[in-house]
TIVO-2410 file (N, C-alpha, C; in nm, 3 decimals):
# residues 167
REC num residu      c1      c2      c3 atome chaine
REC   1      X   4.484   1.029 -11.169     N      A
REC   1      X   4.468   0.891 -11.212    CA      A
REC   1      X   4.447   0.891 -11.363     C      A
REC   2      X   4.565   0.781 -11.421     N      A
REC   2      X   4.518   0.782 -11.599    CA      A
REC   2      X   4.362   0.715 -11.622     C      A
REC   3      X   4.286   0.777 -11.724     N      A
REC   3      X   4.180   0.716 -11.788    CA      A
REC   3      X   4.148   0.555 -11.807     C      A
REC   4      X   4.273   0.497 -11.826     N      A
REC   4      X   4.268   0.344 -11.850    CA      A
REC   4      X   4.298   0.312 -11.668     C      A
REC   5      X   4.332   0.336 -11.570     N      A
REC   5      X   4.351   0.299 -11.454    CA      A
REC   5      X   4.227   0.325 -11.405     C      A
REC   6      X   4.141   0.484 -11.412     N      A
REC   6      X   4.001   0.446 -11.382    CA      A
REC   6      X   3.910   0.322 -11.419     C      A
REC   7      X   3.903   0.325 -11.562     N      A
REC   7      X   3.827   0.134 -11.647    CA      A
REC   7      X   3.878   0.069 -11.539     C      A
REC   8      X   3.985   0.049 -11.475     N      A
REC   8      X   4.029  -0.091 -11.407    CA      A
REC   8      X   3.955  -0.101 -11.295     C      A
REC   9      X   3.989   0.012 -11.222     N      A
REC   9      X   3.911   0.035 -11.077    CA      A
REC   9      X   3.742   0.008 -11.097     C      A
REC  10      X   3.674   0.077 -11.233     N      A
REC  10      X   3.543   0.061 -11.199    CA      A
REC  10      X   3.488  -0.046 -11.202     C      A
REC  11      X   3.577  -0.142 -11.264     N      A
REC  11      X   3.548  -0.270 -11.334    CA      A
REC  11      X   3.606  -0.407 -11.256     C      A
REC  12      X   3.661  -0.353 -11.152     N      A
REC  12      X   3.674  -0.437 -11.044    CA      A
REC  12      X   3.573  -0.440 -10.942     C      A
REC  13      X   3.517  -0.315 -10.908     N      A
REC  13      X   3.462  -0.240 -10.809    CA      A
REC  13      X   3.278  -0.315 -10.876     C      A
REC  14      X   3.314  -0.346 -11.029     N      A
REC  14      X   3.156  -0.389 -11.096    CA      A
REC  14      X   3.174  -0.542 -11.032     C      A
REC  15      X   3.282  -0.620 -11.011     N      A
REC  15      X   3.260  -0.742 -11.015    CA      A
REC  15      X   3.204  -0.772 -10.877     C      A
REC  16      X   3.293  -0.702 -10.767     N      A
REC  16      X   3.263  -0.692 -10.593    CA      A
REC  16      X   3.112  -0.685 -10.604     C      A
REC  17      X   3.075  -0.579 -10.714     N      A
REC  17      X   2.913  -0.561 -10.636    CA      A
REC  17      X   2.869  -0.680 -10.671     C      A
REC  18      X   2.866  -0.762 -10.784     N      A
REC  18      X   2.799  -0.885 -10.827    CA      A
REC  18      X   2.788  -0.981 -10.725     C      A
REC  19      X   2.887  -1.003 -10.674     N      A
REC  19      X   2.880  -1.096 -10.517    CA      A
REC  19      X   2.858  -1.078 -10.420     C      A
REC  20      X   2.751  -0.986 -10.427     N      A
REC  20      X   2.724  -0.907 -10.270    CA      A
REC  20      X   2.663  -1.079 -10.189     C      A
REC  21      X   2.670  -1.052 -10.055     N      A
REC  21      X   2.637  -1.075  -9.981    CA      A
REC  21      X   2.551  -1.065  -9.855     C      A
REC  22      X   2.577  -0.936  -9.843     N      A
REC  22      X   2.514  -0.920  -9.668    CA      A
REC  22      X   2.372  -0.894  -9.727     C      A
REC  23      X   2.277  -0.882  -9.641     N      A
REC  23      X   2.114  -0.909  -9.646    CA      A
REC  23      X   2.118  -0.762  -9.664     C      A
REC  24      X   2.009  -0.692  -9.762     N      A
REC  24      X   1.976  -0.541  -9.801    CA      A
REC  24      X   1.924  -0.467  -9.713     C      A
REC  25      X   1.851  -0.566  -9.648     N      A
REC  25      X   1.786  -0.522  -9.529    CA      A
REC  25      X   1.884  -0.447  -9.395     C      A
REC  26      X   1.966  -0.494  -9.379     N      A
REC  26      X   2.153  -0.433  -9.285    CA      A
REC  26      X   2.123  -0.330  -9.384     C      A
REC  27      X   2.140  -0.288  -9.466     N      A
REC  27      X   2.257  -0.167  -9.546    CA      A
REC  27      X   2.150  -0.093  -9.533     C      A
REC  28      X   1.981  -0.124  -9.575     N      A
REC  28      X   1.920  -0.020  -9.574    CA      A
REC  28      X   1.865   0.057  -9.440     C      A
REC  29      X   1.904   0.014  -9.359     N      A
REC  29      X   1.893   0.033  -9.182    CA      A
REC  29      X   1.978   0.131  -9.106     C      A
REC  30      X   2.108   0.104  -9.155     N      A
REC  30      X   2.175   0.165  -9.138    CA      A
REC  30      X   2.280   0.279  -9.263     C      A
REC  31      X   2.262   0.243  -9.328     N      A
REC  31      X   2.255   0.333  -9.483    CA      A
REC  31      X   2.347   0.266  -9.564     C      A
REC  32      X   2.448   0.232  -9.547     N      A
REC  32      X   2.545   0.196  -9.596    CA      A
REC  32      X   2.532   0.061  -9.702     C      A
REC  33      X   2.591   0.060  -9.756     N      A
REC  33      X   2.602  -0.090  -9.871    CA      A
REC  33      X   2.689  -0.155  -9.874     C      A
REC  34      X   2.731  -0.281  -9.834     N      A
REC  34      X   2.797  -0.374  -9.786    CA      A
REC  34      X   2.883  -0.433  -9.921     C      A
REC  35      X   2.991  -0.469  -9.931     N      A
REC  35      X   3.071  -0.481 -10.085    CA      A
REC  35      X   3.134  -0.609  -9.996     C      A
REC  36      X   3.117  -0.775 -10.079     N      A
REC  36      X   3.200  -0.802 -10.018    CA      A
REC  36      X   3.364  -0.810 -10.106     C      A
REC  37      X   3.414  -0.860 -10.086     N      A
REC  37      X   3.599  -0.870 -10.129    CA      A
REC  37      X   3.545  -0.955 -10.268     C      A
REC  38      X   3.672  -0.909 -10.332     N      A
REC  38      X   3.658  -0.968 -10.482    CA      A
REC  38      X   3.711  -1.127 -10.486     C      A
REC  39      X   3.786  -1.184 -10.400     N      A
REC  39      X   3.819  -1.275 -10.446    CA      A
REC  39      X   3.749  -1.373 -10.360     C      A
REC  40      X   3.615  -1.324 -10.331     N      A
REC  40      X   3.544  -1.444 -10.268    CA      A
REC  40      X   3.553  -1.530 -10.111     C      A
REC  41      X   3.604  -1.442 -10.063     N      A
REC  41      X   3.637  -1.472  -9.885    CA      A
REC  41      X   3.514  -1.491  -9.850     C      A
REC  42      X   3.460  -1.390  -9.909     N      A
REC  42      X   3.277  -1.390  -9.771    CA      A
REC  42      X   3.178  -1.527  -9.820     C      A
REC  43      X   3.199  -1.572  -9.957     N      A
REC  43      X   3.148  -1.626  -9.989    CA      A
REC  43      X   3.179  -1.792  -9.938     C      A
REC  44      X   3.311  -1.778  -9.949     N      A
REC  44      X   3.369  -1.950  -9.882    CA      A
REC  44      X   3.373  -1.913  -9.722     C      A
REC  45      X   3.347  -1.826  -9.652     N      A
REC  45      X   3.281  -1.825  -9.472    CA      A
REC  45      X   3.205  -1.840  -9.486     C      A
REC  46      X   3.124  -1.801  -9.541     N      A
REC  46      X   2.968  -1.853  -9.591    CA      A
REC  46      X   2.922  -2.000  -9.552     C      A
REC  47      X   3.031  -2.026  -9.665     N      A
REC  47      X   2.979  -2.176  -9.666    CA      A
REC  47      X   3.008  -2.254  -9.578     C      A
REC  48      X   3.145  -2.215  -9.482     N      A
REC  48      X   3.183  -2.274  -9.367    CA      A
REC  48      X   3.115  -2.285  -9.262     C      A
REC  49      X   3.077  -2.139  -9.224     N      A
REC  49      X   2.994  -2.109  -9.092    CA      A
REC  49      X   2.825  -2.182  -9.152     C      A
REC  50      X   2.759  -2.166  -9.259     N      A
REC  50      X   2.660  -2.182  -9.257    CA      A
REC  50      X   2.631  -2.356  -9.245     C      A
REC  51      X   2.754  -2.408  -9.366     N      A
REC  51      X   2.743  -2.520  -9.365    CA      A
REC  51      X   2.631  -2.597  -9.518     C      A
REC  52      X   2.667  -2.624  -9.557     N      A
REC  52      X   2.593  -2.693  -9.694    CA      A
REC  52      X   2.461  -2.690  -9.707     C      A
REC  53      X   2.364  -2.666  -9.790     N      A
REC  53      X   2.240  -2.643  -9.811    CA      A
REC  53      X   2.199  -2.816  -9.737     C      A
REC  54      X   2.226  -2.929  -9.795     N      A
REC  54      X   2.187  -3.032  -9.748    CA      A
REC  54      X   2.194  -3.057  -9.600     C      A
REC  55      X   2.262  -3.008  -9.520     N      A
REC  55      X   2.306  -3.021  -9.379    CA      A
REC  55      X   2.186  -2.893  -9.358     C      A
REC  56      X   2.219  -2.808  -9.451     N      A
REC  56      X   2.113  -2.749  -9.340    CA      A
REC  56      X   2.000  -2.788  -9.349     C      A
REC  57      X   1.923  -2.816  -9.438     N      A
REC  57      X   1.795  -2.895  -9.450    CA      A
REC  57      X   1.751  -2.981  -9.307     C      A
REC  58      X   1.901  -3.070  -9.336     N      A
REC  58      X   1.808  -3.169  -9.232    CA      A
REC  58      X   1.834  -3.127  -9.073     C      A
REC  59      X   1.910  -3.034  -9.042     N      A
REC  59      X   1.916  -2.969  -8.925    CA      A
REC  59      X   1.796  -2.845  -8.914     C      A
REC  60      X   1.736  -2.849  -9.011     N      A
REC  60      X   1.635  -2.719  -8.947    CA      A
REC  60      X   1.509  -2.784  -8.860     C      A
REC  61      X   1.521  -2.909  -8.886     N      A
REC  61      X   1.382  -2.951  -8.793    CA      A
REC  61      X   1.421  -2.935  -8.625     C      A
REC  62      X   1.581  -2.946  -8.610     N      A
REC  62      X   1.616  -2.949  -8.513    CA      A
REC  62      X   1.657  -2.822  -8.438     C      A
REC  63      X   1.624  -2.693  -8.541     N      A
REC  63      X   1.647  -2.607  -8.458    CA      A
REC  63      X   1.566  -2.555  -8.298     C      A
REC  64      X   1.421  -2.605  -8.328     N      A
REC  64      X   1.341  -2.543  -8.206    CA      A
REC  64      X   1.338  -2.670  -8.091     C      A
REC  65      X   1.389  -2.805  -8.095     N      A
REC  65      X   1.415  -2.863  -7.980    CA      A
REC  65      X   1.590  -2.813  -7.932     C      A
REC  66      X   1.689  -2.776  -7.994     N      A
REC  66      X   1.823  -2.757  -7.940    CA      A
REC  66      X   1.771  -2.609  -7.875     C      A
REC  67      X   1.717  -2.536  -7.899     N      A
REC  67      X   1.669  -2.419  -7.868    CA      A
REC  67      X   1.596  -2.417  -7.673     C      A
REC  68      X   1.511  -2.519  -7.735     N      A
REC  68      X   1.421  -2.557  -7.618    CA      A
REC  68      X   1.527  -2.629  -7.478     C      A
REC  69      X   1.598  -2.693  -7.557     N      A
REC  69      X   1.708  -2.781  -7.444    CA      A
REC  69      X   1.823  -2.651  -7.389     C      A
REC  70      X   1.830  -2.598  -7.479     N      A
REC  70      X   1.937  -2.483  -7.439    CA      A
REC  70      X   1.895  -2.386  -7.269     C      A
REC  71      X   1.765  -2.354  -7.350     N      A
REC  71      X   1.709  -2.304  -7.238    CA      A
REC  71      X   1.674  -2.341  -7.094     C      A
REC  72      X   1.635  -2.491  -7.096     N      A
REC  72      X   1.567  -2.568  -7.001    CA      A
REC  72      X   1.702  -2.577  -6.924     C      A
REC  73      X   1.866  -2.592  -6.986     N      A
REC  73      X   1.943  -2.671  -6.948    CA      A
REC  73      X   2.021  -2.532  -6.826     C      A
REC  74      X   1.976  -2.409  -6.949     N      A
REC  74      X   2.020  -2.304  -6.842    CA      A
REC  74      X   1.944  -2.247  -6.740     C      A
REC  75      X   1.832  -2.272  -6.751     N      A
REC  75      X   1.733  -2.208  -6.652    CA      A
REC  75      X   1.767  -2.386  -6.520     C      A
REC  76      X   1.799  -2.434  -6.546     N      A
REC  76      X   1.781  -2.565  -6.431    CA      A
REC  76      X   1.920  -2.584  -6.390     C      A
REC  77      X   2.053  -2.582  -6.492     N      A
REC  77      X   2.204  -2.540  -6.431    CA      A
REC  77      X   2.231  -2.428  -6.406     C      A
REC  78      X   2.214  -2.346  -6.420     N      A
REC  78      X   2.274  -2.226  -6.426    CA      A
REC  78      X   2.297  -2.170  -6.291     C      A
REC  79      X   2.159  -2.195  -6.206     N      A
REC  79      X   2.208  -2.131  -6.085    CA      A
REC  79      X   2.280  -2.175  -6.005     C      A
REC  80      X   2.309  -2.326  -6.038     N      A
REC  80      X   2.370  -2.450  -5.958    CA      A
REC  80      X   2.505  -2.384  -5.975     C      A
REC  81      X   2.549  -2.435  -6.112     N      A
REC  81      X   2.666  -2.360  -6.161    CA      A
REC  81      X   2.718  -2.307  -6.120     C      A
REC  82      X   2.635  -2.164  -6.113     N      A
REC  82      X   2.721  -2.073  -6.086    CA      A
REC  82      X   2.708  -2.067  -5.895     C      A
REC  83      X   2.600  -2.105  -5.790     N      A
REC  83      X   2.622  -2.083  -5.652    CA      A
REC  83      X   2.741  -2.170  -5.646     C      A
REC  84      X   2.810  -2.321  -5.745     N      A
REC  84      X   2.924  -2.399  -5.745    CA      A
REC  84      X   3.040  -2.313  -5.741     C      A
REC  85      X   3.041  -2.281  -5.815     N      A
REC  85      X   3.143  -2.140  -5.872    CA      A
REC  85      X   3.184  -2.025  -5.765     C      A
REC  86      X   3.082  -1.967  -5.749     N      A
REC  86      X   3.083  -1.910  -5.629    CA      A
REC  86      X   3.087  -1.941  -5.517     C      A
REC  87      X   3.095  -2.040  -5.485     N      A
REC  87      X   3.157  -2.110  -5.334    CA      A
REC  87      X   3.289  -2.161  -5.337     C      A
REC  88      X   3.332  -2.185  -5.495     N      A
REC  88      X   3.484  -2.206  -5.526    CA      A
REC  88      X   3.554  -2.092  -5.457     C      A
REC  89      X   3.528  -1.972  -5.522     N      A
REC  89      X   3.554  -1.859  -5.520    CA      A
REC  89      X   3.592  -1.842  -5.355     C      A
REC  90      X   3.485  -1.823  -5.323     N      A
REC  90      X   3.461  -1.803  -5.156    CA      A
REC  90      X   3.568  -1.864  -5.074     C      A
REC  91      X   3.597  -2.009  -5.132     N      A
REC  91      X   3.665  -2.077  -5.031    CA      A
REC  91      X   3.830  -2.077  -5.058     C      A
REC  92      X   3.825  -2.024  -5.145     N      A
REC  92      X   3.957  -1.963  -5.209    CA      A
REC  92      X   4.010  -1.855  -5.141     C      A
REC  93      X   3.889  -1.765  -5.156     N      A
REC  93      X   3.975  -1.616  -5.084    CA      A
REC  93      X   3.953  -1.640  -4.948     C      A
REC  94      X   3.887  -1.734  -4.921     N      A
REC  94      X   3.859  -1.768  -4.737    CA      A
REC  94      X   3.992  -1.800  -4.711     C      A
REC  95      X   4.071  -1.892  -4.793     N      A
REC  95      X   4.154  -1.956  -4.728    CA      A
REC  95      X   4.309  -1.869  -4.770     C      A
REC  96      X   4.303  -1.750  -4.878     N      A
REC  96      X   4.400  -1.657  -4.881    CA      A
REC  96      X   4.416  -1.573  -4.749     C      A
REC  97      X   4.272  -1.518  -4.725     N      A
REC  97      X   4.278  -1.382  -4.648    CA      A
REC  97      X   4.267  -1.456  -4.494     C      A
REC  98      X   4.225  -1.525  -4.485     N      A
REC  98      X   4.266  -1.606  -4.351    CA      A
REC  98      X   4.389  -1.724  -4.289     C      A
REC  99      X   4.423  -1.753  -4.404     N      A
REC  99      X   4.514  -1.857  -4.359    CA      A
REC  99      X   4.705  -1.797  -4.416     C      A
REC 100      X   4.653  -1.766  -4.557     N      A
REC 100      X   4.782  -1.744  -4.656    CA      A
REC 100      X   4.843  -1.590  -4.582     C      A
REC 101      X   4.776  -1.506  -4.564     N      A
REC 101      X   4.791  -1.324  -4.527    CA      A
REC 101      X   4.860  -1.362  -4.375     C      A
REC 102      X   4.797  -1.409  -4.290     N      A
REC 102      X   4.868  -1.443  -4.143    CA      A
REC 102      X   4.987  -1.478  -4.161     C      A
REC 103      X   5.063  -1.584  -4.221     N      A
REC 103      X   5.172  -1.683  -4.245    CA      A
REC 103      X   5.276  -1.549  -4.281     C      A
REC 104      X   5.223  -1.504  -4.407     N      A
REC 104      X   5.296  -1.391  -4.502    CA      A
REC 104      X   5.376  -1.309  -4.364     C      A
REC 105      X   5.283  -1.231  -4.310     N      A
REC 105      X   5.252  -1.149  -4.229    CA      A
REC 105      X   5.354  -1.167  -4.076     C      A
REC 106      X   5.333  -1.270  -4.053     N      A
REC 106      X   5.458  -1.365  -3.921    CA      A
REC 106      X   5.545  -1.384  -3.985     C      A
REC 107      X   5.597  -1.464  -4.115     N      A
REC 107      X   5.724  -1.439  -4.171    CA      A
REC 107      X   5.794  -1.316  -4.178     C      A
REC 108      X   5.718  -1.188  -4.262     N      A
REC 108      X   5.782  -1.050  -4.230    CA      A
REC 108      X   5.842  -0.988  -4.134     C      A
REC 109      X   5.741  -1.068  -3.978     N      A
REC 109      X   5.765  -0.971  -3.876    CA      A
REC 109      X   5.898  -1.075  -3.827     C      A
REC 110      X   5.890  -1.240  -3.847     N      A
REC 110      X   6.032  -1.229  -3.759    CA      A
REC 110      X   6.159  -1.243  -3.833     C      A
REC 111      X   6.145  -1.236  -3.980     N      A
REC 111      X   6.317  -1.178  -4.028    CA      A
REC 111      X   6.271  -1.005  -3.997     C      A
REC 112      X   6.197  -0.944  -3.991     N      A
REC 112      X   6.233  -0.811  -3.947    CA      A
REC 112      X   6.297  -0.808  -3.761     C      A
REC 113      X   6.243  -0.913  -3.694     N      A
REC 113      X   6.302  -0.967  -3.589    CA      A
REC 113      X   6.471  -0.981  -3.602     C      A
REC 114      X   6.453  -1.068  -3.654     N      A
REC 114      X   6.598  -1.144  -3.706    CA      A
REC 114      X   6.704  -1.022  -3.755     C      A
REC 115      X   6.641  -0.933  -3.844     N      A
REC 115      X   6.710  -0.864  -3.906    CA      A
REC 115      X   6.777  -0.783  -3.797     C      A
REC 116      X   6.694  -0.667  -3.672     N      A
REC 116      X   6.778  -0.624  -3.538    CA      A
REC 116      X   6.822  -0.706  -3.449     C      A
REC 117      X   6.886  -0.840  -3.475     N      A
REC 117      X   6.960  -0.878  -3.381    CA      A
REC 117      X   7.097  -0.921  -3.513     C      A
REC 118      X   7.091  -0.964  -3.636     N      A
REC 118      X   7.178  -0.971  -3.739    CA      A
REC 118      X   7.262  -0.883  -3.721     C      A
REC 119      X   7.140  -0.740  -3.788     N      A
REC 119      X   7.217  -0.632  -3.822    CA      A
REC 119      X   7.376  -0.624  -3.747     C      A
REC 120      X   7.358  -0.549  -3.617     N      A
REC 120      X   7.457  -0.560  -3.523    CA      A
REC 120      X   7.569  -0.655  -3.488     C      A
REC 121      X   7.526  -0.780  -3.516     N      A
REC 121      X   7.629  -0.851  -3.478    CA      A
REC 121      X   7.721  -0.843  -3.645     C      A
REC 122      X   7.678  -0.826  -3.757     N      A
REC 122      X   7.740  -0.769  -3.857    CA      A
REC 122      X   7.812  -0.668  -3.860     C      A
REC 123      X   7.762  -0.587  -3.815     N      A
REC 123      X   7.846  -0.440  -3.815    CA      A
REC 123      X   7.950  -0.461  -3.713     C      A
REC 124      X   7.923  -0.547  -3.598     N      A
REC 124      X   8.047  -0.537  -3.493    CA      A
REC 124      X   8.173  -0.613  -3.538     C      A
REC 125      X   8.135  -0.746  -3.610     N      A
REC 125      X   8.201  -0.826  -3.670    CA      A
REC 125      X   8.319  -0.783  -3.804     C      A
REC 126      X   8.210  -0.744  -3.912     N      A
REC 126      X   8.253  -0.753  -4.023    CA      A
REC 126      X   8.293  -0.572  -4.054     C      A
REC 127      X   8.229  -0.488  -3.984     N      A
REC 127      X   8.325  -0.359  -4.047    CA      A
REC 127      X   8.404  -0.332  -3.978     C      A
REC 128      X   8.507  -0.356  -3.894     N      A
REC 128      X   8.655  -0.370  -3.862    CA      A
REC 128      X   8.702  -0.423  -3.954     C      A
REC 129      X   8.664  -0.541  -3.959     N      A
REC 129      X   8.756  -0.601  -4.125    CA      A
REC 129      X   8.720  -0.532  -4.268     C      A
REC 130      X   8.628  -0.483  -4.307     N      A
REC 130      X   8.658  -0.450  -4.387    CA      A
REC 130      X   8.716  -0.298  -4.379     C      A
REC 131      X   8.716  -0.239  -4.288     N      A
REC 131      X   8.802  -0.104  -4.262    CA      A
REC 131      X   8.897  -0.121  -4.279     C      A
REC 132      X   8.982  -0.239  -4.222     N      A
REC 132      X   9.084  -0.272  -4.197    CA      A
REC 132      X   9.176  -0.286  -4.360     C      A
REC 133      X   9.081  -0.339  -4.420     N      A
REC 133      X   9.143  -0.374  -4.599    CA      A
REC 133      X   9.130  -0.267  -4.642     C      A
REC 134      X   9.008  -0.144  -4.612     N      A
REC 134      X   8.970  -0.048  -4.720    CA      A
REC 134      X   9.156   0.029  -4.605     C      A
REC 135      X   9.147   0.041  -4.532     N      A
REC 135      X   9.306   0.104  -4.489    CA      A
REC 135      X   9.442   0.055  -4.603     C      A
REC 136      X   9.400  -0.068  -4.602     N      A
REC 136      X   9.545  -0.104  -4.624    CA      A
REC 136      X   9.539  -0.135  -4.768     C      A
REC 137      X   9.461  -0.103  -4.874     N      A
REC 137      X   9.437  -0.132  -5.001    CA      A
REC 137      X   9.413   0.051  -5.044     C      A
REC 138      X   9.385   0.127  -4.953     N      A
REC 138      X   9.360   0.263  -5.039    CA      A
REC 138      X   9.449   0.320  -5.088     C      A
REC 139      X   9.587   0.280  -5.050     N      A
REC 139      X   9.728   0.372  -5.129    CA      A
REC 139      X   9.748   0.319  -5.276     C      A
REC 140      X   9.691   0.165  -5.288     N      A
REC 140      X   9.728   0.162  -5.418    CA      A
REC 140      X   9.669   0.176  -5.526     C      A
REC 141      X   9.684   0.272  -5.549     N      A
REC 141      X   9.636   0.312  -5.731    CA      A
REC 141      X   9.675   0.261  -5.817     C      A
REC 142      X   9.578   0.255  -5.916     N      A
REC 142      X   9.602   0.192  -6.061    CA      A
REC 142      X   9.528   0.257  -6.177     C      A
REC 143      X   9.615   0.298  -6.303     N      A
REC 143      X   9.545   0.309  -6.391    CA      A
REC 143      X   9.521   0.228  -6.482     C      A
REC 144      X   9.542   0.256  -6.636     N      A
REC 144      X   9.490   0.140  -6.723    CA      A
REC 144      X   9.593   0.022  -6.719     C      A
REC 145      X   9.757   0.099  -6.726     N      A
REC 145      X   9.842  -0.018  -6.734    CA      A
REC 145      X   9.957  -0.039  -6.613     C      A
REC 146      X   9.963   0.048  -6.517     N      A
REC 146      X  10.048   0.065  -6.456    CA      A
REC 146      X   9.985   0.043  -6.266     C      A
REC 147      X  10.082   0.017  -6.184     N      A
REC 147      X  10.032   0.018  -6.044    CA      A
REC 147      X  10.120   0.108  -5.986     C      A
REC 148      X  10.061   0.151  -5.849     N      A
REC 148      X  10.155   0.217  -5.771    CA      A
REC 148      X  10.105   0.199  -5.626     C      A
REC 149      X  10.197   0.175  -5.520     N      A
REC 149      X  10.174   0.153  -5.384    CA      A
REC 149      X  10.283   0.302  -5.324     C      A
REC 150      X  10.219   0.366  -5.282     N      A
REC 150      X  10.257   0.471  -5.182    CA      A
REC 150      X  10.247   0.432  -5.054     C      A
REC 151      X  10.342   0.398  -5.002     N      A
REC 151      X  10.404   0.364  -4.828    CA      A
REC 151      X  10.508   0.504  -4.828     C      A
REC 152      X  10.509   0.545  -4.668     N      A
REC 152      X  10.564   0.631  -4.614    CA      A
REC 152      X  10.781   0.569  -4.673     C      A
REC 153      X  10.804   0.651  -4.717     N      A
REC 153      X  10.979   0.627  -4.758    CA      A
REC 153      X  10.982   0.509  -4.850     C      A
REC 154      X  10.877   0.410  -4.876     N      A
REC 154      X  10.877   0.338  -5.002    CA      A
REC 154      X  10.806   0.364  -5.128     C      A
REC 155      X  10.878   0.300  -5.239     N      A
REC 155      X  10.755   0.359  -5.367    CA      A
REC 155      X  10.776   0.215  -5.478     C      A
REC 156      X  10.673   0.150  -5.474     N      A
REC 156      X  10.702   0.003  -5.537    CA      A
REC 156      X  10.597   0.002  -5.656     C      A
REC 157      X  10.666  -0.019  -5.807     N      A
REC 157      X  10.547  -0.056  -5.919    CA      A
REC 157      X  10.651   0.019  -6.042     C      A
REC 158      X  10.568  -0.007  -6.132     N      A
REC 158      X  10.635   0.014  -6.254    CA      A
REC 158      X  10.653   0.173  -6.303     C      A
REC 159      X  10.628   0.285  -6.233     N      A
REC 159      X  10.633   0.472  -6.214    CA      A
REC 159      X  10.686   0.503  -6.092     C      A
REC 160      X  10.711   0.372  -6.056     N      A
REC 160      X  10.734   0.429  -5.892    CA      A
REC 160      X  10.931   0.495  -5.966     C      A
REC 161      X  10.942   0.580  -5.848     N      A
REC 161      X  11.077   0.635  -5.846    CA      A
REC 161      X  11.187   0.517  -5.821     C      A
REC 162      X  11.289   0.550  -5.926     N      A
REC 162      X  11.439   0.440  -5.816    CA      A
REC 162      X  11.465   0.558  -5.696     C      A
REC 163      X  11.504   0.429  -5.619     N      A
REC 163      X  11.550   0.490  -5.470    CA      A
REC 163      X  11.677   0.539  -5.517     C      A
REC 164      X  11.723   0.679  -5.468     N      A
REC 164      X  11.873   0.754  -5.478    CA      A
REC 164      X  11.989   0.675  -5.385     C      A
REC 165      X  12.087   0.651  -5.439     N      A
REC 165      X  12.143   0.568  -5.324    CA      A
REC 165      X  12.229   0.740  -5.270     C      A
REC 166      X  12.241   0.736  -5.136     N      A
REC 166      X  12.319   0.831  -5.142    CA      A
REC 166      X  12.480   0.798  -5.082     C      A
REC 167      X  12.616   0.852  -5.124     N      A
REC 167      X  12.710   0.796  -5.068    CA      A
REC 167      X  12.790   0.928  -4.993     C      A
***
């Protein structure tokens, strides 16, 4: 690093410390020293999350009744709440594992029904016919541009042989 690029770094690194932020008490607890950013981020969250010296003023009288209500509101809902909640719950999977799982369960079994009496009448039906095409479609070959049908004494397509006339 050049000499004049160190000056820059230390002298940026002087301004960060000027705006510290976090409480000394954090850094000296855990050892470390807290730097915040130079261009003042921590300082405008600051002011967001904390909220204006005047606001806070007149909200501090109100901190130990919101405190007090917080508590009262969870110690007297909370269990309601949540036995509410939990009977949601309950009557939910009551009505999966008893009602929804059966249905599932009888559908599977009668297309698996369905399926051994299908099957068969498919196979009796439909592979004759298609035997029948894969017979009569396997002589003719094709490549990229050309066809050819091989029949016993005929030869029809664009490689096929001329017939010899004989006299």
């Amino acid at each position: 690093m050049l000499p004049s690029q160190q000056s820059l770094v230390v002298s940026s690194t002087d301004r960060c410390r000027q705006g510290r932020r976090y409480p000394r008490m954090v850094g000296t607890l855990i050892g470390e020293n807290f730097y915040p950013s130079c261009n003042g981020v921590n300082r405008y969250s600051q002011r967001t999350f904390d909220g204006p010296p005047s606001v806070h003023q007149r909200l501090a009288g109100y901190s130990w009744p919101i405190r007090f209500l917080y508590v009262v509101f969870s110690c007297l809902l909370g269990p309601f709440l949540a036995f509410f909640f939990g009977m949601v719950f309950a009557i939910f999977q009551f009505i999966r594992i008893w009602m929804v799982n059966p249905v599932v369960r009888i559908c599977q079994f009668n297309i698996t029904c369905l399926e051994m009496i299908y099957r068969p009448c498919i196979r009796t039906v439909l592979d004759p016919c298609f035997e029948a095409v894969c017979q009569a479609w396997r002589r003719v070959t094709s490549t990229e541009r050309s066809y050819k049908l091989k029949i016993t004494g005929l030869a029809l397509g664009q490689n096929a042989a001329q017939p010899q006339e004989t006299t």
